[in-house]
N, C-alpha and C positions, 0 to 999 in steps of 0.2 A: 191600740187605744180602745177601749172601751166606755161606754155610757150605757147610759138608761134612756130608753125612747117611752110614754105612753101609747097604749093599744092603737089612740088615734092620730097620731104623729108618723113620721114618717120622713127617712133624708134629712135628718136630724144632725148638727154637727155639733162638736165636742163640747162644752159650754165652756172648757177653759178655749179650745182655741177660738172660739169664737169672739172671746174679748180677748187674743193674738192678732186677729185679724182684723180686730177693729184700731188696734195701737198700730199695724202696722202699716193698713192703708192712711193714716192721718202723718205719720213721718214723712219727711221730703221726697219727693217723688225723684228730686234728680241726687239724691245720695241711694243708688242701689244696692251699694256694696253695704252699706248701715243695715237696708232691709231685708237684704238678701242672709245677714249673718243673725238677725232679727228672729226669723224665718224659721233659719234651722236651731236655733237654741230652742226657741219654742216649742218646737215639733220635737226635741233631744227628751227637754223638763216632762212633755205629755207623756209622750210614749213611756220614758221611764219613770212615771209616779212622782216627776220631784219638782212638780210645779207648785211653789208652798208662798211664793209672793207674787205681788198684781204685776202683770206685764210690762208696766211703765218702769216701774223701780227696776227690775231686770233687765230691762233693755239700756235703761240708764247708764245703770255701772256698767256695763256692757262699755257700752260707746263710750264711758269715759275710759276706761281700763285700754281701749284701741287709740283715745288720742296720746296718751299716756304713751304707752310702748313707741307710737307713731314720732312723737316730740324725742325719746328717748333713742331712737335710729338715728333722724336727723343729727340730732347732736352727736352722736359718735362717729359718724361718718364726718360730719362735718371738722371734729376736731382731728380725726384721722388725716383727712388733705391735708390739718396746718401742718401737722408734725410733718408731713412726708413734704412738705413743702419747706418747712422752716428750717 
């Protein structure tokens, strides 16, 4: 990652991730697993250039896209037992 510090600055962090970090300490502190995937997309987007929208919208679809897939398990599994039941 790279940035710009001024001469009189110093320990300067990233300006994008720094509003990462502020979206992601305000998420639930007892959903870790949201923050922890949070975390690393952010730090994915920095590192390679392709951080092009605010962190909230990102993380959003984000988390929707995982309850998404999350609902879409459930139900195949769940119709899986009927059949093997039925």
């Amino acid at each position: 990652m790279k940035w710009r510090e001024l001469h009189n600055e110093t320990n300067t962090t990233h300006p994008q991730w720094s509003e990462c970090v502020h979206y992601i300490n305000n998420l639930p502190e007892s959903d870790q697993k949201r923050r922890n995937r949070a975390k690393q997309l952010f730090l994915y987007l920095i590192i390679n250039d392709a951080m092009s929208y605010e962190p909230e919208f990102i993380e959003v679809q984000l988390h929707q896209l995982f309850e998404h897939v999350s609902q879409l398990a459930s139900f195949h599994l769940t119709e899986e037992k009927d059949n093997h039941h039925g």
